[in-house]
PDB file of N, H, CA, C and O in Angstrom:
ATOM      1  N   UNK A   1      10.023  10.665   1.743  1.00  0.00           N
ATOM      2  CA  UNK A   1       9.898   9.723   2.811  1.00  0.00           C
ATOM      3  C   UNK A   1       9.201   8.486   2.253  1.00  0.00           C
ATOM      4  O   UNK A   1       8.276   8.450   1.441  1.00  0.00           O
ATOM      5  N   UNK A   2       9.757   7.602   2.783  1.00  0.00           N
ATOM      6  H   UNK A   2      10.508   7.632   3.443  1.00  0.00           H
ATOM      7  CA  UNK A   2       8.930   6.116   2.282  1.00  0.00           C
ATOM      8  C   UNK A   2       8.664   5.343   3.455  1.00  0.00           C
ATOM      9  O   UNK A   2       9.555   4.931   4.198  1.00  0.00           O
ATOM     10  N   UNK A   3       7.388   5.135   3.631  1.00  0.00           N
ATOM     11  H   UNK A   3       6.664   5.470   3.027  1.00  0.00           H
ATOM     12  CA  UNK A   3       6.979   4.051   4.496  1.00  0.00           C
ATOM     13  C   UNK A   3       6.314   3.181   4.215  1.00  0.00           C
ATOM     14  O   UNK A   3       5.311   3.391   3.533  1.00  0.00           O
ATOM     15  N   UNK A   4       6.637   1.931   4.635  1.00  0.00           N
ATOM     16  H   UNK A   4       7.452   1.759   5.188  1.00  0.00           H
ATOM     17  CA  UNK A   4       6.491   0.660   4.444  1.00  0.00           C
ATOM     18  C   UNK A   4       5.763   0.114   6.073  1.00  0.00           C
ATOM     19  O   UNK A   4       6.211   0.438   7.173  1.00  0.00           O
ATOM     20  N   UNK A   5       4.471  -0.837   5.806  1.00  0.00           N
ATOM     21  H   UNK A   5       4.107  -1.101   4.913  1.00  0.00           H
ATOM     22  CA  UNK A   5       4.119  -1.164   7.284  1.00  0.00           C
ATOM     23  C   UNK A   5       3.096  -2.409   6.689  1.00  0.00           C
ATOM     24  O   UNK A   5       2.973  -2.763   5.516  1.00  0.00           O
ATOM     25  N   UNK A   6       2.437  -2.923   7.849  1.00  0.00           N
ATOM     26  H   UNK A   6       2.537  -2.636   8.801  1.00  0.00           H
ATOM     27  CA  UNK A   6       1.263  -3.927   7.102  1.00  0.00           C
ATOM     28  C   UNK A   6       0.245  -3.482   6.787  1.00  0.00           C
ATOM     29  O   UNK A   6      -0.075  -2.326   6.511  1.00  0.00           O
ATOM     30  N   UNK A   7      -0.300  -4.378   6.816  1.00  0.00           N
ATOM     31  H   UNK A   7      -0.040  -5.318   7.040  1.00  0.00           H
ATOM     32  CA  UNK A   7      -1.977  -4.410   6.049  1.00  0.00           C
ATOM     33  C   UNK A   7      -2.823  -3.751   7.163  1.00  0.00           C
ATOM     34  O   UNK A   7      -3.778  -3.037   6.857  1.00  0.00           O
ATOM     35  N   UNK A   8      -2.457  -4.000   8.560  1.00  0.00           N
ATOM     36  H   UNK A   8      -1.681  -4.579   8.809  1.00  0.00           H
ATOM     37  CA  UNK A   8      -3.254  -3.984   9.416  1.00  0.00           C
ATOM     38  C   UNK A   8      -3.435  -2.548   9.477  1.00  0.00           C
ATOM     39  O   UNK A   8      -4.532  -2.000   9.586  1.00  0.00           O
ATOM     40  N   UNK A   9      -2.039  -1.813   9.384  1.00  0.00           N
ATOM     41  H   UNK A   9      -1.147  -2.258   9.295  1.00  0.00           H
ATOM     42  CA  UNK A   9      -2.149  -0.446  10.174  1.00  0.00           C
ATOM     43  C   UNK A   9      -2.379   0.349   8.617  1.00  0.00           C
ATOM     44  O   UNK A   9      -2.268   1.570   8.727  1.00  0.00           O
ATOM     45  N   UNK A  10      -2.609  -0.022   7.526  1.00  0.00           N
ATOM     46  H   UNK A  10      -2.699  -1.014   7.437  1.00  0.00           H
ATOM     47  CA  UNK A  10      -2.514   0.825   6.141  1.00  0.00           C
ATOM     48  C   UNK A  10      -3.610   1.912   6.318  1.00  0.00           C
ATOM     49  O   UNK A  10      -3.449   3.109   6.079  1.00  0.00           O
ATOM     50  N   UNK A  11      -4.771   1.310   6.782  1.00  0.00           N
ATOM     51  H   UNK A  11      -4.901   0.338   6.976  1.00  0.00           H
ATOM     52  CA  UNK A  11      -5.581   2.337   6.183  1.00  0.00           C
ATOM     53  C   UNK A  11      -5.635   3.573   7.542  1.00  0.00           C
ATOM     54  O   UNK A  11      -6.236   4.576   7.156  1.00  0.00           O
ATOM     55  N   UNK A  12      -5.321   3.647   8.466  1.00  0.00           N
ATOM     56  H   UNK A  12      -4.832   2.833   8.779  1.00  0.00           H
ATOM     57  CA  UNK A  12      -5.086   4.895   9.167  1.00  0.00           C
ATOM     58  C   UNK A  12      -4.026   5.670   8.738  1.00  0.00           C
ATOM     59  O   UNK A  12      -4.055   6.889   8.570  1.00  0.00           O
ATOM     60  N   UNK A  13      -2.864   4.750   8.526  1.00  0.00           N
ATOM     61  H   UNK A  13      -2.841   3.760   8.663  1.00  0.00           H
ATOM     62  CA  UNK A  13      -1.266   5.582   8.340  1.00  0.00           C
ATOM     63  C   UNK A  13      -2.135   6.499   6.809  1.00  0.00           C
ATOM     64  O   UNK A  13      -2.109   7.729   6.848  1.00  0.00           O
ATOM     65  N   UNK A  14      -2.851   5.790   5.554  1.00  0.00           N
ATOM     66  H   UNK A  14      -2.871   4.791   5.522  1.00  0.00           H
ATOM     67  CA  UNK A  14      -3.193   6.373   4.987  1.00  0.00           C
ATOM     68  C   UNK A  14      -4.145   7.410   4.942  1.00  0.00           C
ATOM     69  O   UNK A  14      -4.018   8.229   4.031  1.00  0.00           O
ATOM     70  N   UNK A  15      -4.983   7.529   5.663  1.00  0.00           N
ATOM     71  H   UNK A  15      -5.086   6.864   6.403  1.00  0.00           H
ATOM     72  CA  UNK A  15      -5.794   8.951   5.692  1.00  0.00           C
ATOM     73  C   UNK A  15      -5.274   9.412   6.478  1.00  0.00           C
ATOM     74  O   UNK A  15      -5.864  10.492   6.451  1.00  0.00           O
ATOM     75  N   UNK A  16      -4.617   9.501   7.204  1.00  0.00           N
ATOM     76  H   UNK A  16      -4.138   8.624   7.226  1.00  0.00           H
ATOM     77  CA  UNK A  16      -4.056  10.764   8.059  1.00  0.00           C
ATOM     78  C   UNK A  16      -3.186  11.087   7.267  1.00  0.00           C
ATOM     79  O   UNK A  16      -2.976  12.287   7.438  1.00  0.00           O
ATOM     80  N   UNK A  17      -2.235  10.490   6.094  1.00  0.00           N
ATOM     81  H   UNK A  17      -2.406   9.515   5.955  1.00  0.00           H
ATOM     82  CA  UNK A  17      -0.990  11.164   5.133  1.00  0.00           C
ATOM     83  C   UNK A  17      -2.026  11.722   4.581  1.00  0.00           C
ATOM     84  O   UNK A  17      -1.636  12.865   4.344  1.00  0.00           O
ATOM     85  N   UNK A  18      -3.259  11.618   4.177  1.00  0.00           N
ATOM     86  H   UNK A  18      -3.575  10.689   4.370  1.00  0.00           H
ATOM     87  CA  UNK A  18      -4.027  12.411   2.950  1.00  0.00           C
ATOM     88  C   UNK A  18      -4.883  13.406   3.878  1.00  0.00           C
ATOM     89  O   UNK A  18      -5.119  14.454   3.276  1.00  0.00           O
ATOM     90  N   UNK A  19      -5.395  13.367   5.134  1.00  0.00           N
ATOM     91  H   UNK A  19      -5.204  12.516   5.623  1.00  0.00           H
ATOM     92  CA  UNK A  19      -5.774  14.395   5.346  1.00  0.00           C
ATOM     93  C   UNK A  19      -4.780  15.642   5.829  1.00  0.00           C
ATOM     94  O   UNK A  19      -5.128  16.823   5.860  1.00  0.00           O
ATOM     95  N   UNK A  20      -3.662  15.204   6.144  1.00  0.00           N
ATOM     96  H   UNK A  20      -3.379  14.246   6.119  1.00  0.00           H
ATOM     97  CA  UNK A  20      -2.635  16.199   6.644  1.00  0.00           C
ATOM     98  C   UNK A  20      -1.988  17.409   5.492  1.00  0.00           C
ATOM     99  O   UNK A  20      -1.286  18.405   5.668  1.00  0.00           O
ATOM    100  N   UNK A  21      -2.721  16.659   4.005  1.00  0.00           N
ATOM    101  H   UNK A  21      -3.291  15.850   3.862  1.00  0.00           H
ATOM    102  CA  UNK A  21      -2.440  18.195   3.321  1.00  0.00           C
ATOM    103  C   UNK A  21      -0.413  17.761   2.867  1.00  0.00           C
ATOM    104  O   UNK A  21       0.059  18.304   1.868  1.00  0.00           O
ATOM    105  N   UNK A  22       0.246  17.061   3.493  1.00  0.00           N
ATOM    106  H   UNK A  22      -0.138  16.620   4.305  1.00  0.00           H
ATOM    107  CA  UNK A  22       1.509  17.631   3.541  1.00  0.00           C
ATOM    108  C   UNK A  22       2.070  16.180   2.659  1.00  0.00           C
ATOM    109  O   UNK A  22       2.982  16.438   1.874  1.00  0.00           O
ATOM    110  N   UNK A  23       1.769  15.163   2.687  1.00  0.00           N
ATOM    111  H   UNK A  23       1.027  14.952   3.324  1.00  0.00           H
ATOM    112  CA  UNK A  23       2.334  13.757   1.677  1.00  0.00           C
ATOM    113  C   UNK A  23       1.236  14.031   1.056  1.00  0.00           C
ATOM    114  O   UNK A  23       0.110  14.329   1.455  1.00  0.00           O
ATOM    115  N   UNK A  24       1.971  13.812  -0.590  1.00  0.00           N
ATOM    116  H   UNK A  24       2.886  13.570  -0.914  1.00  0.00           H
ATOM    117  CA  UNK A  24       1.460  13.106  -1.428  1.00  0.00           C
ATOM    118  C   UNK A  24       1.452  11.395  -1.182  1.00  0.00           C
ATOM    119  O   UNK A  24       2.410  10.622  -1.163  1.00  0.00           O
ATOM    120  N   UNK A  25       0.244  11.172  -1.033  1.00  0.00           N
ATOM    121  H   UNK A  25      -0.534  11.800  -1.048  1.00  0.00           H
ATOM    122  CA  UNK A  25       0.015   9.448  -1.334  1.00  0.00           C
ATOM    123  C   UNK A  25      -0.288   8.857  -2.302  1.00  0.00           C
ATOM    124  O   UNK A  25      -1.334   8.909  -2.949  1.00  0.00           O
ATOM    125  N   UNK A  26       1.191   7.885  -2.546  1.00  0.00           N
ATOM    126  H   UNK A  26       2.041   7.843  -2.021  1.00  0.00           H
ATOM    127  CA  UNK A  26       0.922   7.544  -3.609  1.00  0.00           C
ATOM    128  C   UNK A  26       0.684   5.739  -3.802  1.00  0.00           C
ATOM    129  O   UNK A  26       1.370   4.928  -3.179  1.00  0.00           O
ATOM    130  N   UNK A  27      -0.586   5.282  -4.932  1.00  0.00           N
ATOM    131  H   UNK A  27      -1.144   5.940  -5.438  1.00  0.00           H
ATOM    132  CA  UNK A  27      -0.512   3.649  -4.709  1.00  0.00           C
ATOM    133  C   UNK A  27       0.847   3.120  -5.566  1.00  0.00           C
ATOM    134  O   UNK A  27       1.266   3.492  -6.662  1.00  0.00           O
ATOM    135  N   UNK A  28       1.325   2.187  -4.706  1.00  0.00           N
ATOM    136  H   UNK A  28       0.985   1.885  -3.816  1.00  0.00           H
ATOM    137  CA  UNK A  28       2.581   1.816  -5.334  1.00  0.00           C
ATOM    138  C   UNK A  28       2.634   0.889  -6.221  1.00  0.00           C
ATOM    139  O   UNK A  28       3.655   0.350  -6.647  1.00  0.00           O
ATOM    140  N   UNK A  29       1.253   0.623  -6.600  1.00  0.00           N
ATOM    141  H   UNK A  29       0.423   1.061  -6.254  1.00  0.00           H
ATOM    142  CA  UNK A  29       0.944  -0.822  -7.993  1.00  0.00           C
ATOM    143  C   UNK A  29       1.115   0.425  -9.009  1.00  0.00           C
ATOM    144  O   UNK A  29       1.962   0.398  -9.901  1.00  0.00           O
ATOM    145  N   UNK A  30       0.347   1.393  -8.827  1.00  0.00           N
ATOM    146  H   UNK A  30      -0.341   1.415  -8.101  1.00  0.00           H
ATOM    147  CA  UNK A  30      -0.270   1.927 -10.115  1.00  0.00           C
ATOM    148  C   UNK A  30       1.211   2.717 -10.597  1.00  0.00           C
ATOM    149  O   UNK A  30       1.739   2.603 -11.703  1.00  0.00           O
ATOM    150  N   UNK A  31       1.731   3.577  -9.392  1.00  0.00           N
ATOM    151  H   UNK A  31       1.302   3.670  -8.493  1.00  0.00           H
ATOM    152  CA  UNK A  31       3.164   3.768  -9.965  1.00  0.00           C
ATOM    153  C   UNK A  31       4.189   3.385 -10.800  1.00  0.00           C
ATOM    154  O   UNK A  31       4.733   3.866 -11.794  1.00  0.00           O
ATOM    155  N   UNK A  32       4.355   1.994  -9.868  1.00  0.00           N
ATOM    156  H   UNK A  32       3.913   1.603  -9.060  1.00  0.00           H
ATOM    157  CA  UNK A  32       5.359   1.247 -10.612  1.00  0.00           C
ATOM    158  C   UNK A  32       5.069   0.804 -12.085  1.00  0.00           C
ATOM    159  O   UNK A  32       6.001   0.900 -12.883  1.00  0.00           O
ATOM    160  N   UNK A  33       3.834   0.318 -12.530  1.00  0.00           N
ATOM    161  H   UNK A  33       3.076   0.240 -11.882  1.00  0.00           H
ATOM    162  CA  UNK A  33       2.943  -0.091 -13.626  1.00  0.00           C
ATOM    163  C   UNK A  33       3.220   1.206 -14.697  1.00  0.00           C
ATOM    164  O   UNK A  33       3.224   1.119 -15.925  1.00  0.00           O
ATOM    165  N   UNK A  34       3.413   2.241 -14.014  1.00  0.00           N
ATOM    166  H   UNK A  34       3.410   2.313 -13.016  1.00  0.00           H
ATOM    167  CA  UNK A  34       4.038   3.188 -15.107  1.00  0.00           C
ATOM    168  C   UNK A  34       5.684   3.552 -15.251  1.00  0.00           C
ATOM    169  O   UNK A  34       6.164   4.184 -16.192  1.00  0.00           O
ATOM    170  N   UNK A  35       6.301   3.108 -14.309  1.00  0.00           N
ATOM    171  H   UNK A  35       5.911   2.595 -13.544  1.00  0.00           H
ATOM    172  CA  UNK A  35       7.436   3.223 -14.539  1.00  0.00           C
ATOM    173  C   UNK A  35       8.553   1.844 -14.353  1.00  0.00           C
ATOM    174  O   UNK A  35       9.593   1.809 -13.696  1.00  0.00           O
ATOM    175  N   UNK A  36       7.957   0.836 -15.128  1.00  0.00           N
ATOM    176  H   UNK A  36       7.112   0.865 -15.661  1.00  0.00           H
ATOM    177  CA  UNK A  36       8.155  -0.154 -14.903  1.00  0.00           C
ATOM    178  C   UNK A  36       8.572  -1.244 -16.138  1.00  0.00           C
ATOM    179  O   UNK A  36       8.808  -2.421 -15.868  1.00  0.00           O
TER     180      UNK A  36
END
């Protein structure tokens, strides 16, 4: 799954993907910077 949203709503959409145990979250600078 990929989601894309703003700045505003990032940091909830993000701890709830990381506390839910079930997405891996991943930062998409540091990713790409390796496969890039």
């Amino acid at each position: 799954m990929l989601v894309i949203y703003g700045s505003g709503h990032g940091y909830i959409l993000r701890r709830m993907a990381e506390e839910s145990l079930i997405f891996d979250v991943l930062n998409t600078e540091a990713y790409l910077k390796q496969h890039l």
